[in-house]
C-alpha positions as CSV (number, residue, x, y, z in Angstrom):
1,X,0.0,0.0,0.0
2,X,1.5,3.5,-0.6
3,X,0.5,6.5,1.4
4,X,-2.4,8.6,1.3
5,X,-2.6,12.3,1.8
6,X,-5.8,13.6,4.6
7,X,-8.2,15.7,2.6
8,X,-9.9,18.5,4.5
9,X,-12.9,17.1,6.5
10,X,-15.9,18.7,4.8
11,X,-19.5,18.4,6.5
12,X,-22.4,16.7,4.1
13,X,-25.9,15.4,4.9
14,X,-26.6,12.2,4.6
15,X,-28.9,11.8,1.7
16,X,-31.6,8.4,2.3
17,X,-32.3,6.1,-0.2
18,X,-35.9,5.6,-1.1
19,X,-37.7,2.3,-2.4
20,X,-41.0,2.8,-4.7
21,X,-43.4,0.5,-5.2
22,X,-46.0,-0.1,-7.8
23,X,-49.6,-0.9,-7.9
24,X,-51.9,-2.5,-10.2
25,X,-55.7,-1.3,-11.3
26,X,-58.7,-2.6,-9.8
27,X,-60.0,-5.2,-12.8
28,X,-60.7,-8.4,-12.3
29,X,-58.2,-10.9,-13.6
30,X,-59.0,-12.9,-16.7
31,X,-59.1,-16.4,-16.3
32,X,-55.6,-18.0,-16.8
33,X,-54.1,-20.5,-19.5
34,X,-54.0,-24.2,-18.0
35,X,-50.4,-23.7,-18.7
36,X,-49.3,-20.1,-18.5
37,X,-46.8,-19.1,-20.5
38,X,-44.5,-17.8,-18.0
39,X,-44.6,-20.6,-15.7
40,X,-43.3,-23.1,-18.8
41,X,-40.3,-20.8,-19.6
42,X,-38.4,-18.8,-17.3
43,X,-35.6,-15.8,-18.3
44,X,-33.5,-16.0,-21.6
45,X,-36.1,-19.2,-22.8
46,X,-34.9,-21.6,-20.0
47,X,-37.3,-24.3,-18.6
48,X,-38.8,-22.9,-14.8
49,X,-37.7,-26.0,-13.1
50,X,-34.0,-25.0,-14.3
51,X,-31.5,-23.0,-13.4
52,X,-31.9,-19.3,-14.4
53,X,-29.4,-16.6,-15.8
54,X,-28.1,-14.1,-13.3
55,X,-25.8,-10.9,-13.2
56,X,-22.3,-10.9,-10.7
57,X,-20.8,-7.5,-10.1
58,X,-17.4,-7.0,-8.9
59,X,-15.7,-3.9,-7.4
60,X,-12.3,-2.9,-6.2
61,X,-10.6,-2.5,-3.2
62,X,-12.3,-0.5,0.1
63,X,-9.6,1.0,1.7
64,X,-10.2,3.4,4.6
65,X,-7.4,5.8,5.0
66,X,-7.3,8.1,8.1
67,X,-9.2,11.1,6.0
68,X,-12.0,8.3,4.9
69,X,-12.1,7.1,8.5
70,X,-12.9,11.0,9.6
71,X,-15.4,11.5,6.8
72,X,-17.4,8.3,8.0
73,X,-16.8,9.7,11.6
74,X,-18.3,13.1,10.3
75,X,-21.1,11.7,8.4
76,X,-22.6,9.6,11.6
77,X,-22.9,12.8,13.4
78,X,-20.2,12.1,15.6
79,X,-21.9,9.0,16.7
80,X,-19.6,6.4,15.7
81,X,-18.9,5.7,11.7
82,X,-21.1,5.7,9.1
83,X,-19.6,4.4,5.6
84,X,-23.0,4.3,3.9
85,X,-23.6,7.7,2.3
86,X,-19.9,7.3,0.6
87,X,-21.0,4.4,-1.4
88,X,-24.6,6.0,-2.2
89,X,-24.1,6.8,-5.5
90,X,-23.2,3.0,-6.8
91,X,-25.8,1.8,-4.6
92,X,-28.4,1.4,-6.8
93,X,-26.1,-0.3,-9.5
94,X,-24.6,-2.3,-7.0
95,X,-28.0,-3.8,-5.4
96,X,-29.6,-4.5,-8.4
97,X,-26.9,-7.1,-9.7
98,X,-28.1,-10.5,-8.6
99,X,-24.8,-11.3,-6.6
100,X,-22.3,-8.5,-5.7
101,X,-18.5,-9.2,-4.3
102,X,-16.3,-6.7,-2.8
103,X,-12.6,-6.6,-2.1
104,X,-12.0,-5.7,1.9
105,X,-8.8,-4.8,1.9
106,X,-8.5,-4.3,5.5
107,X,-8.5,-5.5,8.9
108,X,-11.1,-4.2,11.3
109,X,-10.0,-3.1,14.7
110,X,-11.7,-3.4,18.3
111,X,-14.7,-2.0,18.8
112,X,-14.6,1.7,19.7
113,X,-10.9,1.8,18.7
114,X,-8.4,3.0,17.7
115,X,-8.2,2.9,14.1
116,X,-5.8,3.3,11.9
117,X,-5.3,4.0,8.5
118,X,-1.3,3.6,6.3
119,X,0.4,1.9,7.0
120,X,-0.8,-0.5,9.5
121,X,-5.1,-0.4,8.5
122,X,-7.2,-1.2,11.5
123,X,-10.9,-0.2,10.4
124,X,-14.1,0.7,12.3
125,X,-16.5,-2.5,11.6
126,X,-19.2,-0.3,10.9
127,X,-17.8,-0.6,7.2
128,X,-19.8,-4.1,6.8
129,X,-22.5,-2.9,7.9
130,X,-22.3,0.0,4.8
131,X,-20.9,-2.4,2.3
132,X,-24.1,-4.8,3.6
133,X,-26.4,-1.6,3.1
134,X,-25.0,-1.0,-0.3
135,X,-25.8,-4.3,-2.0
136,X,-22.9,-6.2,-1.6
137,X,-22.9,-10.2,-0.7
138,X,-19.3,-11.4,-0.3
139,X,-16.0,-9.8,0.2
140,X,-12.7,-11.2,-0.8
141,X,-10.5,-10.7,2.4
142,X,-7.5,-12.0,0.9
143,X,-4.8,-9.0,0.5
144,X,-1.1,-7.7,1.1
145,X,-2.8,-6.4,4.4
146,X,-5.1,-9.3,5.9
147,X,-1.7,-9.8,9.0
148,X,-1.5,-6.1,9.6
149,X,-3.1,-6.9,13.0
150,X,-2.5,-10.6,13.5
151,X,-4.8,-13.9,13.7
152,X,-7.2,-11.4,16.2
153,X,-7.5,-8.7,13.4
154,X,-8.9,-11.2,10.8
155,X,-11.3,-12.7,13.5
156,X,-12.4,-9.5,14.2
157,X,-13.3,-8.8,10.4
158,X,-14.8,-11.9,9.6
159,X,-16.9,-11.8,12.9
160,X,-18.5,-8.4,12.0
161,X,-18.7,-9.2,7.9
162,X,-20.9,-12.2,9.6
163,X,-22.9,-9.5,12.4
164,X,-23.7,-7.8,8.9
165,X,-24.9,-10.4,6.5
166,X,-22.0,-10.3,4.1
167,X,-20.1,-13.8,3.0
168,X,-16.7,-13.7,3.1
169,X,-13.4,-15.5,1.0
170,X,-9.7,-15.9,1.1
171,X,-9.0,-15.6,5.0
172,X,-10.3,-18.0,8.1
173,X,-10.7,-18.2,11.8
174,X,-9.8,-21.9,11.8
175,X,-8.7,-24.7,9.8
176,X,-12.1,-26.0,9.2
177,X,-13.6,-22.9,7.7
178,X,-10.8,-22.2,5.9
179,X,-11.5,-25.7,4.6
180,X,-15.2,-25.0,3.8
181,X,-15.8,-23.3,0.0
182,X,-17.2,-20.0,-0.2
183,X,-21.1,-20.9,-2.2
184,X,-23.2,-18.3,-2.6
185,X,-26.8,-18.0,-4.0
186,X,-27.0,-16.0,-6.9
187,X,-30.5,-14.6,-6.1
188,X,-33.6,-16.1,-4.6
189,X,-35.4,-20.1,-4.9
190,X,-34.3,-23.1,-6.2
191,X,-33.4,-21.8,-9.7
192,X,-30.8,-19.8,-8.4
193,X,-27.1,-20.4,-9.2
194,X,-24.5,-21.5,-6.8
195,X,-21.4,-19.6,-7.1
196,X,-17.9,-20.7,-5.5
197,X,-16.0,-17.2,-4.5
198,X,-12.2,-18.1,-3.8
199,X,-9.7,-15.2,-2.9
200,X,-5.6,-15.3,-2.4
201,X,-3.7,-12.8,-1.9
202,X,0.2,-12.7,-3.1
203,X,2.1,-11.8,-0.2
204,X,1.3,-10.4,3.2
205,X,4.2,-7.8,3.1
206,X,6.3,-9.9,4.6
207,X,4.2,-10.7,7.6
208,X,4.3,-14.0,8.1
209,X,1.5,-16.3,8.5
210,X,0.5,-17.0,12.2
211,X,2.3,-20.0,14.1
212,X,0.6,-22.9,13.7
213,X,-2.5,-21.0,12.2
214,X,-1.4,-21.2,8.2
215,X,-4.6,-21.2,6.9
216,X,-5.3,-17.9,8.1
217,X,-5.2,-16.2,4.8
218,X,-5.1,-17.6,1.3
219,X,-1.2,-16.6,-0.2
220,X,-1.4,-17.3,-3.9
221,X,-0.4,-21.0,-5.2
222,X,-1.7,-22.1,-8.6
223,X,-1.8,-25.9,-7.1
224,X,-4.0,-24.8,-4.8
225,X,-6.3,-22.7,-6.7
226,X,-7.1,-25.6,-9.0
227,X,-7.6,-28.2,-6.3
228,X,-10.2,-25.4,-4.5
229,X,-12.0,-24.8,-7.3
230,X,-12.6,-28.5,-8.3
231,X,-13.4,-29.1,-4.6
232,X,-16.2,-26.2,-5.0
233,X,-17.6,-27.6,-8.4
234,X,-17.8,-31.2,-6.3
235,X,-20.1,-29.0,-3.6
236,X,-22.2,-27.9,-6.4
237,X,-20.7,-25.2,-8.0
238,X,-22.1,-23.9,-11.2
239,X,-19.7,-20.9,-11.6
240,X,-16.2,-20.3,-9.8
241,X,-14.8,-16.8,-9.5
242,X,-11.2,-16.1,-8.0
243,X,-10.6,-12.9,-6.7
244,X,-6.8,-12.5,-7.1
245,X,-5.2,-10.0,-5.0
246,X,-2.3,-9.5,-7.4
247,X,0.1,-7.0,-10.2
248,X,2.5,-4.1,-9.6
249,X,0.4,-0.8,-7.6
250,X,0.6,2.0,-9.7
251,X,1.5,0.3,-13.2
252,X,-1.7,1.1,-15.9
253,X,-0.7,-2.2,-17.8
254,X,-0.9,-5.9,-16.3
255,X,2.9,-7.4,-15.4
256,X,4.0,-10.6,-16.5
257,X,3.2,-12.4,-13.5
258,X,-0.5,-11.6,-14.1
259,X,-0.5,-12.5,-17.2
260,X,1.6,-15.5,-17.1
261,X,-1.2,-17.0,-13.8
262,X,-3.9,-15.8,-15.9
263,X,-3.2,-17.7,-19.3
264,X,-2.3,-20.7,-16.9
265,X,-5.6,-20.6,-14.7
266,X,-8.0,-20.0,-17.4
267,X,-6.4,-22.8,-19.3
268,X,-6.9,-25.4,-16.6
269,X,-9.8,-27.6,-17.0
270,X,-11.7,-31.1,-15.9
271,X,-13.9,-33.3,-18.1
272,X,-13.9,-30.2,-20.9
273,X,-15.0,-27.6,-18.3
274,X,-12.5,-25.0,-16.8
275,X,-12.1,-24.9,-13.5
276,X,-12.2,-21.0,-13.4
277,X,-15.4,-18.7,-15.0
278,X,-14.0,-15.6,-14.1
279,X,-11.2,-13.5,-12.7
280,X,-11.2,-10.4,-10.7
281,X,-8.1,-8.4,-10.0
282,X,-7.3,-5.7,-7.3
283,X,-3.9,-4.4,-6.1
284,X,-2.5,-2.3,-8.0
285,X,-4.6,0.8,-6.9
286,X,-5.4,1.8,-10.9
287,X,-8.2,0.6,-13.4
288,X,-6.5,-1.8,-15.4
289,X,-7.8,-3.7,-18.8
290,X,-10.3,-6.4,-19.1
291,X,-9.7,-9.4,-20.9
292,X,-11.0,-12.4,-22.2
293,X,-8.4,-15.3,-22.1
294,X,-8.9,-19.1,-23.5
295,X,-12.3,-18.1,-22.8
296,X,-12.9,-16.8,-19.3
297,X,-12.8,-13.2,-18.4
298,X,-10.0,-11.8,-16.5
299,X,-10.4,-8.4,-14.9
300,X,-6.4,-7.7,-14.3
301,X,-7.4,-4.5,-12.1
302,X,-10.5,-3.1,-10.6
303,X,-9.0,-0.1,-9.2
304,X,-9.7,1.6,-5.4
305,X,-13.5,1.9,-5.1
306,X,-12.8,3.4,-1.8
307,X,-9.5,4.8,-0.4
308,X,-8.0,8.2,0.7
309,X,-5.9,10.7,-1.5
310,X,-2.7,8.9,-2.8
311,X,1.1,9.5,-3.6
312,X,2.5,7.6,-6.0
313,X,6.0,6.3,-6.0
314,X,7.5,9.3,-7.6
315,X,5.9,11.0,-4.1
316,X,2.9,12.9,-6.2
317,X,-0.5,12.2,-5.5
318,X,-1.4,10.3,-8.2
319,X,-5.4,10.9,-9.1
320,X,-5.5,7.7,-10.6
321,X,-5.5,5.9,-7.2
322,X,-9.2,6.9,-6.9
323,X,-10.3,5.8,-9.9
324,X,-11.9,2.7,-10.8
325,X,-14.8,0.1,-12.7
326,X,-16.6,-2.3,-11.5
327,X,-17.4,-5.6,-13.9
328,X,-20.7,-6.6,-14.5
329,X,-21.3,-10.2,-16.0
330,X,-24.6,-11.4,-17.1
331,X,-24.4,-15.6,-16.6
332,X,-26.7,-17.8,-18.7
333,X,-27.0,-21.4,-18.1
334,X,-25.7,-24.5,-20.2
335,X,-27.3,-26.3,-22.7
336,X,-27.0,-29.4,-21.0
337,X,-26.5,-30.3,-17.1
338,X,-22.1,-31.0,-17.4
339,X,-21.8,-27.9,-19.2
340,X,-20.2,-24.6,-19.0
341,X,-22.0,-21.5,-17.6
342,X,-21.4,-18.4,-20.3
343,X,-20.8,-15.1,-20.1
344,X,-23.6,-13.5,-22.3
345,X,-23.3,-9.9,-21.5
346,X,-20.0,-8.0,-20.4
347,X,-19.8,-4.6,-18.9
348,X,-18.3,-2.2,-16.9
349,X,-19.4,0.7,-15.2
350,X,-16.7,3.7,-14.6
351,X,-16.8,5.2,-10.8
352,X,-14.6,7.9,-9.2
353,X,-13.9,8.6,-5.1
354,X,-14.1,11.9,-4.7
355,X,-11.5,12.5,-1.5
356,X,-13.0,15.7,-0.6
357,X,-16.5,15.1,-0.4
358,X,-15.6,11.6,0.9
359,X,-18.4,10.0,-1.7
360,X,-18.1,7.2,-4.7
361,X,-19.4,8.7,-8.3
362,X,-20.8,6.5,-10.6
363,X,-19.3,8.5,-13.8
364,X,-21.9,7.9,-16.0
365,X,-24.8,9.2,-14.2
366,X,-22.7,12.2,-13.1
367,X,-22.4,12.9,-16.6
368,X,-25.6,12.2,-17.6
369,X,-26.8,14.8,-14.9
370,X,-25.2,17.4,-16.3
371,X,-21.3,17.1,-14.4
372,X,-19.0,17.2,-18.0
373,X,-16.0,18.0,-16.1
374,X,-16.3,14.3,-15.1
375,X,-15.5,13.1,-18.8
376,X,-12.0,12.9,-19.1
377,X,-11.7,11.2,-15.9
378,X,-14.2,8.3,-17.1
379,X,-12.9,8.5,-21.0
380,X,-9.2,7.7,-19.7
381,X,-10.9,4.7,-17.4
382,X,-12.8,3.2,-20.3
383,X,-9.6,3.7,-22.2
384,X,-7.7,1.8,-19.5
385,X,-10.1,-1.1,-19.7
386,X,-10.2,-1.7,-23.1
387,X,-6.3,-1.1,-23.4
388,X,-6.7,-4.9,-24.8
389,X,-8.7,-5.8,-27.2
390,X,-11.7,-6.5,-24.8
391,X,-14.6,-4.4,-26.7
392,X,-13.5,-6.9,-29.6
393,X,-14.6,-9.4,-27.0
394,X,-18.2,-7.6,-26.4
395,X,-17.1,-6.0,-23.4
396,X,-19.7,-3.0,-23.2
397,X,-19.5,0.4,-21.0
398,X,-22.8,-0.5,-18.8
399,X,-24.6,2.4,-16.6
């Protein structure tokens, strides 16, 4: 992690999200088919009693510097920390995907504190609760920083991402959970897809593992990879994700380690069917491209979704540390039972943390609303994720 500068803390009310709902008109129904059409076919033509197409969105690292700590701090009013109103504005994007996964990239630290922010994170636990708020459903905890306060500082993490409602991957309180694959429900009933999430990280910066507690966090190993995402497909697994904790911070392009595990991930496979569907890259602190490779999309780079003002490692601060996408990925289901769930649709959606208000921008609606001076910001992100080849692919901007 490389060091943040403390904006100004800058008072704003907390705005409230709203739900609507709609009603119908007061005539009678007319009698129904025997067999109604919608209860013989479900979504994108599939049979109701199978499994059903779903969206998975993806986002980058949350990381709360000392000046996001103090906006949080200012925005409950003094009363604690409330993360919430920052991640407002992708909210609505965020909730609607069918299954969303976040990258935590730190520790949380006792309750009441202290936290602290670079280069040791200890973070107020309230921020599950807001990621919880915001839509999201499982957090990679896998990352460069999971040791920063010990075996007790992941314990702590995973107890309140639990309090909150929000699944968790790549770190564990004991052998047997860290046994135990992530599966998630990719929306509601029985046609719901189940989704392994795995997360490693590739280093701990130099932190070593616990004694005699190695499975604390996930440290990247292709060997095990494979062998944890064949385990998952045995425990029902339609769709495996990895979210790799990975790359060089503050280089636009992927390295050659990144692209070297990618190609060599995406090309394993079991009975035909690879043992990855999708890859989803954080680290390096900038948007970096999407690609698809033998198949599978890798996202080498989400970006910081959350973080404080950064300095780069010619000591600038470096606006490209608070910029960022997140990857939606529309999933429809096989043909046939053994097969491979596809990708049908592939976006991304261009977001911006603004360090002085302390608040996430989804780009396209600021823009949309009126905000040009936003453009260059999202044109060089788009640029960024389609430095290879990927609209070829279909990738699409999304909103």
């Amino acid at each position: 992690m490389t060091q943040r500068i403390r904006p100004g803390t800058v008072a704003v009310l907390a705005l409230l999200l709203a739900a609507a709902t709609g009603c119908t008109g007061q005539q009678p129904p007319a009698p129904a088919p025997s067999t109604p059409p919608s209860a013989a076919r479900g979504a994108g033509g599939q049979d109701a009693e199978g499994p059903r197409p779903f969206t998975l969105l993806a986002s980058g690292d949350v990381l709360p510097h000392s000046s996001v700590i103090d906006r949080a701090g200012v925005d409950a009013g003094g009363q604690g920390y409330d993360f919430a109103p920052m991640l407002k504005g992708v909210a609505p994007v965020v909730s609607r995907a069918d299954l969303a996964i976040c990258h935590m990239e730190t520790v949380y630290g006792k309750e009441g504190g202290p936290y602290t922010g670079y280069p040791s994170f200890k973070s107020p636990p309230e921020v599950a609760t807001a990621l919880r708020a915001t839509g999201f459903d499982s957090c990679s905890t896998a990352s460069n920083h999971t040791l920063d306060d010990g075996s007790e500082g992941v314990d702590r993490t995973l107890g309140a991402l639990d309090a909150a409602g929000v699944r968790h991957a790549g770190s564990a309180r004991s052998a047997a959970e860290a046994a135990r694959p992530t599966i998630l429900s990719a929306g509601p009933g029985k046609r719901a897809a189940k989704v392994a999430h795995l997360a490693y990280t590739y280093g701990t910066n130099d932190i070593p593992l616990p004694a005699g507690k190695p499975w604390t966090v996930n440290v990247t190993d292709e060997r095990r990879i494979v062998a944890e995402a064949r385990k998952a497909r045995r425990a029902g697994a339609d769709v495996v994700v990895l979210s790799a904790h990975w790359g060089t911070e503050w280089q636009d392009e992927p390295d050659a380690g990144q692209l070297e595990l990618a190609e060599r991930l995406t090309a394993s496979q079991q009975g035909g069917r690879p043992d990855l569907d999708l890859i989803i890259g954080t680290h390096a602190h900038v948007p970096q491209a999407y690609e698809k490779v033998n198949g599978t999309w890798v996202v080498y780079g989400m970006g910081d979704q959350i973080a404080g003002a950064m300095i780069n490692y010619q000591g600038v601060q470096d606006p490209r540390g608070n910029q960022s996408s997140m990857g939606r990925f529309t999933f429809a289901p096989p043909a046939r039972p053994d097969g491979r769930w596809t990708v049908k649709k592939a976006e991304f959606v261009p977001q911006w943390f603004d360090t002085t208000t302390g608040r996430v921008v989804n780009l396209n609606t600021a823009i949309e609303g009126g905000a040009e001076h936003h453009r260059p910001v999202r044109d060089r992100i788009r640029d960024m994720v389609l430095g290879r080849g990927a609209e070829a692919d279909g990738l699409v901007m999304g909103e």
